[in-house]
C-alpha positions as CSV (number, residue, x, y, z in Angstrom):
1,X,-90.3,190.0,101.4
2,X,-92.4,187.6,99.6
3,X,-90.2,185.4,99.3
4,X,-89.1,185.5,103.1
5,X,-92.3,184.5,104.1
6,X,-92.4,181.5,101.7
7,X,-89.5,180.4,102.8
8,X,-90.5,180.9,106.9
9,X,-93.8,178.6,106.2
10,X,-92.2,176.2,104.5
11,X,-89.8,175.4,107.5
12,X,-92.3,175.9,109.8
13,X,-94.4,173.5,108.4
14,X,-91.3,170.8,108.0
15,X,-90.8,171.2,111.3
16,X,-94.4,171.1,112.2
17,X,-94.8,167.7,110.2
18,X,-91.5,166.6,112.2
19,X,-93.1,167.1,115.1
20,X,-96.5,165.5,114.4
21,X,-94.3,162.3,113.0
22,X,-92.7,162.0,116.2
23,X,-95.4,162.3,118.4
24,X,-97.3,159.6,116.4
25,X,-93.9,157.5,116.5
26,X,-94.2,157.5,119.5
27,X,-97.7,156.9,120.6
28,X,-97.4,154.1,118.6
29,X,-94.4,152.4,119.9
30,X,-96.1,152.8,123.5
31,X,-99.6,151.1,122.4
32,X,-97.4,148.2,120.8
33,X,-95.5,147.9,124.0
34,X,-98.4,147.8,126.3
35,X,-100.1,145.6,123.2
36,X,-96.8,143.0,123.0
37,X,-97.1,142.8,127.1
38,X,-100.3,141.1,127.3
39,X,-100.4,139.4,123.9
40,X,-96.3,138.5,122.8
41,X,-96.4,138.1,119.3
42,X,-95.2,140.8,117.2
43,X,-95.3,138.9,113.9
44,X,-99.0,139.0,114.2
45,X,-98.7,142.6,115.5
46,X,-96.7,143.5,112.0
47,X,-99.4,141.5,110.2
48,X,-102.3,143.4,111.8
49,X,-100.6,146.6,110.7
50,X,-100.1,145.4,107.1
51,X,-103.3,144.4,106.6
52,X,-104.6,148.0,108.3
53,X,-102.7,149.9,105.7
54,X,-103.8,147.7,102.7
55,X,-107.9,147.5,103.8
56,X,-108.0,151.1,104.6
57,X,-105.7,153.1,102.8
58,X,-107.4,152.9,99.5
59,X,-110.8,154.2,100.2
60,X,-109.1,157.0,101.9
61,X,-107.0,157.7,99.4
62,X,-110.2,157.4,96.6
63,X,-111.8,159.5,99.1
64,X,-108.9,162.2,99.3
65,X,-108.4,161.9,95.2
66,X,-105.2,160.9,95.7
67,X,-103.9,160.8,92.0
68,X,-103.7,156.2,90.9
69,X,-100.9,154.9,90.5
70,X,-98.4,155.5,87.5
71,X,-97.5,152.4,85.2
72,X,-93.9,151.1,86.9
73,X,-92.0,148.8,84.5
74,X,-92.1,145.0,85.1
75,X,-88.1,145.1,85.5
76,X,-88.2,148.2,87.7
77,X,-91.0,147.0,89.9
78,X,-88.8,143.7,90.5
79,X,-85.6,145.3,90.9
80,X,-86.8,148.1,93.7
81,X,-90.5,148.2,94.4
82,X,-90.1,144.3,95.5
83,X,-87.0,144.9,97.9
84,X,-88.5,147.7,99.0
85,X,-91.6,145.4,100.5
86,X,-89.1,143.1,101.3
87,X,-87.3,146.1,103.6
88,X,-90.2,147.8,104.4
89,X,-91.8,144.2,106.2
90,X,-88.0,143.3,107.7
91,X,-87.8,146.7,109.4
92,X,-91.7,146.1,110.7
93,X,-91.5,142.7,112.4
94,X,-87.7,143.8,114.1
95,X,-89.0,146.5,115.4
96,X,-92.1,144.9,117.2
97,X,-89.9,142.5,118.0
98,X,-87.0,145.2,119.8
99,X,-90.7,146.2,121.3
100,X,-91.4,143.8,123.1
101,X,-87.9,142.8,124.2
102,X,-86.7,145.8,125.3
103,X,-88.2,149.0,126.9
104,X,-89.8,151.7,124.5
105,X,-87.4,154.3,125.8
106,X,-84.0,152.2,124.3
107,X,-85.7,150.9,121.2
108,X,-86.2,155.0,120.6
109,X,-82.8,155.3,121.8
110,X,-81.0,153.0,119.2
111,X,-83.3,154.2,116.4
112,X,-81.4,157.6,117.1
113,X,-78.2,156.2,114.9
114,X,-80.4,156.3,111.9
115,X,-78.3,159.0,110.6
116,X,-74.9,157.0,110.6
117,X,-76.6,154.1,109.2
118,X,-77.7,156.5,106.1
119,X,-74.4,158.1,105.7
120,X,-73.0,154.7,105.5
121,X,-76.0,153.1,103.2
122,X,-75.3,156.1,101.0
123,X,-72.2,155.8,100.5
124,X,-72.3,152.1,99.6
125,X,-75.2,152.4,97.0
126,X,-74.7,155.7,95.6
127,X,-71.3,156.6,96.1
128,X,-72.2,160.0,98.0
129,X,-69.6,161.5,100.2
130,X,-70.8,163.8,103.2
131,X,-67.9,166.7,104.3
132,X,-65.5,165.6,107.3
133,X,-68.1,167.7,110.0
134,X,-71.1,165.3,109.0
135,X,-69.0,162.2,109.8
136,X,-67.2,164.0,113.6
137,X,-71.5,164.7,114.3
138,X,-72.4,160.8,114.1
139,X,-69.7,160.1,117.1
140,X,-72.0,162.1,119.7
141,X,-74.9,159.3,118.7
142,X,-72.7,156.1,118.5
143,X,-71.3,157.6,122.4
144,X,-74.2,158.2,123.5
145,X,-76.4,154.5,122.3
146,X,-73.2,152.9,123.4
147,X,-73.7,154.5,127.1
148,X,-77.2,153.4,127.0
149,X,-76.8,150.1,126.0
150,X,-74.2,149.7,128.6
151,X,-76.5,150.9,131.3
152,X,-79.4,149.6,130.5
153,X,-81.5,147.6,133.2
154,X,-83.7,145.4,130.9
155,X,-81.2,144.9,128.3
156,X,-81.8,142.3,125.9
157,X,-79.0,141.4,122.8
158,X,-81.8,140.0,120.5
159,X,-83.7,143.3,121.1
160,X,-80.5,145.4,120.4
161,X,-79.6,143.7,117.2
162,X,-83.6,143.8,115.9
163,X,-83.9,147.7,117.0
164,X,-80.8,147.8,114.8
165,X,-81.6,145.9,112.4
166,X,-85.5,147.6,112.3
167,X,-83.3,151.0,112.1
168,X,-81.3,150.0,109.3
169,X,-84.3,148.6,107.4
170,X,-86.2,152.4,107.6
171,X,-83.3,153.5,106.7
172,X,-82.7,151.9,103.3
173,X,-86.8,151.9,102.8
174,X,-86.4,156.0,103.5
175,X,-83.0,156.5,100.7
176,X,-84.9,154.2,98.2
177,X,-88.2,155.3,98.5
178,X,-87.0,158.5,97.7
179,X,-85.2,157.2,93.8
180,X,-88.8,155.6,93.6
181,X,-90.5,158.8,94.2
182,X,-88.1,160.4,91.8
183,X,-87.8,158.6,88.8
184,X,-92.0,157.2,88.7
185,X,-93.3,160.4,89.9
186,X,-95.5,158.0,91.8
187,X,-97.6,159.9,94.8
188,X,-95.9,158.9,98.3
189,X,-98.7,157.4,99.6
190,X,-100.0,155.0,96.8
191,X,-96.6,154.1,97.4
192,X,-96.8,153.0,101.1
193,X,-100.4,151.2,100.2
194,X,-98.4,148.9,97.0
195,X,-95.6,148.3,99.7
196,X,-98.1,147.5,102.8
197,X,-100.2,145.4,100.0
198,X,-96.9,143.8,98.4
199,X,-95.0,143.4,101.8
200,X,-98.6,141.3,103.0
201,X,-98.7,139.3,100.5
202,X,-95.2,138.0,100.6
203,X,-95.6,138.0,104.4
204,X,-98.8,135.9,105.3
205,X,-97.6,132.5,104.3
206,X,-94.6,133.1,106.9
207,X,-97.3,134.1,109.3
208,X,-99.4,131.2,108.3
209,X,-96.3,128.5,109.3
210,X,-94.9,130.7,112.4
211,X,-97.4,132.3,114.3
212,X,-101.0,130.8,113.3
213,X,-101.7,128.0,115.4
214,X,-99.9,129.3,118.7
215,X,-102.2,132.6,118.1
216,X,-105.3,131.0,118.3
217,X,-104.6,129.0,121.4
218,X,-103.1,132.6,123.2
219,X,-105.6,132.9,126.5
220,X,-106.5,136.0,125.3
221,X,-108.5,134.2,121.8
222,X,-109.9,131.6,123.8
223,X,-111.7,133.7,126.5
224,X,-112.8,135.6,123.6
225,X,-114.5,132.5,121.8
226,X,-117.8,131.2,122.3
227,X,-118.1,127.9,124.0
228,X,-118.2,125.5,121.0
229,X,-115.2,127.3,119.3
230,X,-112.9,127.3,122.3
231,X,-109.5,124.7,121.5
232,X,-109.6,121.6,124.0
233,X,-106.2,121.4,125.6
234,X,-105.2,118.1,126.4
């Protein structure tokens, strides 16, 4: 009986954290949207985000007593913890940009075929093999993105291929983030801070050349800058 109940809270709780996930999913996906329509520049929107997770989730995590991080090998932090960033910032800035390309509703739509692209990343890395039923229950998700994509009004092909792309990316980041969890017995979210901390520091440069200067002369900075500080236009 005991062991009934264990096993009822557990699922209940999965599917409670489920839940919560994809509420906040998709709170956030609207707020970008409604963000990307007045100010269009979702690299700076993916470097906002990285540089939330890397100034606050430390003191939180201090704060919490999250257990510090375990010593990771020089060759095993270059050989997955840096592709991870590197997967982890690709999957960020394609999905703000699918954001603002494409309407919240279809970007949720093609991240739906997450599942066939772990099957597939699987089966490529690790070699896994799922039973013939797993592979028949991806064809209801290709059908129906392909039906949406078809009948979409505000359909965009460079949001398409970055909301795949971005779905992909959390893909890979979710299969290997799992072998990192495994074999360091780092804690999960020390891991997302060195990813958010590792993914800004490769990513600001890029920032720096691509999206600085055309920032600061958006409308929105310079009607937030005093007089002395606003850019003369010529």
């Amino acid at each position: 009986m005991l062991g009934k109940r264990t096993g009822s809270r557990h699922i209940a709780v999965v599917l409670l954290m489920c839940l919560f996930w994809y509420v906040i999913s998709s709170s956030n996906n609207v707020i970008g949207k409604m963000v990307l329509n007045e100010f269009p520049f979702p690299m700076t929107v993916t470097l906002v985000q990285l540089c939330s997770i890397t100034l606050y989730s430390g003191p939180f995590f201090n704060l919490w007593r999250i257990r510090k991080y375990q010593d990771i090998p020089r060759s095993y932090y270059y050989r997955l913890i840096v592709p991870l960033a590197l997967g982890k910032l690709l999957a960020s800035v394609t999905s703000h940009i699918s954001l603002w390309k494409v309407p919240v509703s279809y970007a949720h739509t093609v991240k739906a075929t997450m599942p066939l692209f772990t099957v597939v990343l699987t089966r490529l890395f690790f070699g896994e093999k799922q039973p013939t039923l797993v592979y028949l229950s991806l064809l209801p998700i290709i059908t129906g993105v392909g039906i949406a994509t078809v009948t979409e009004i505000s359909f965009d092909m460079m949001g398409l291929i970055s909301a795949l792309i971005s779905t992909m990316g959390f893909s890979m980041q979710n299969i290997f983030s799992k072998k990192v969890l495994k074999d360091t017995n780092i804690h999960h979210l020390r891991l997302l801070h060195l990813l958010g901390k590792l993914s800004l520091f490769i990513f600001l440069p890029l920032w720096l050349y691509m999206d600085s200067f055309a920032v600061f002369r958006h409308t929105a900075i310079q009607r937030s800058r005093p007089g002395p500080f606003r850019l003369v236009e010529v």
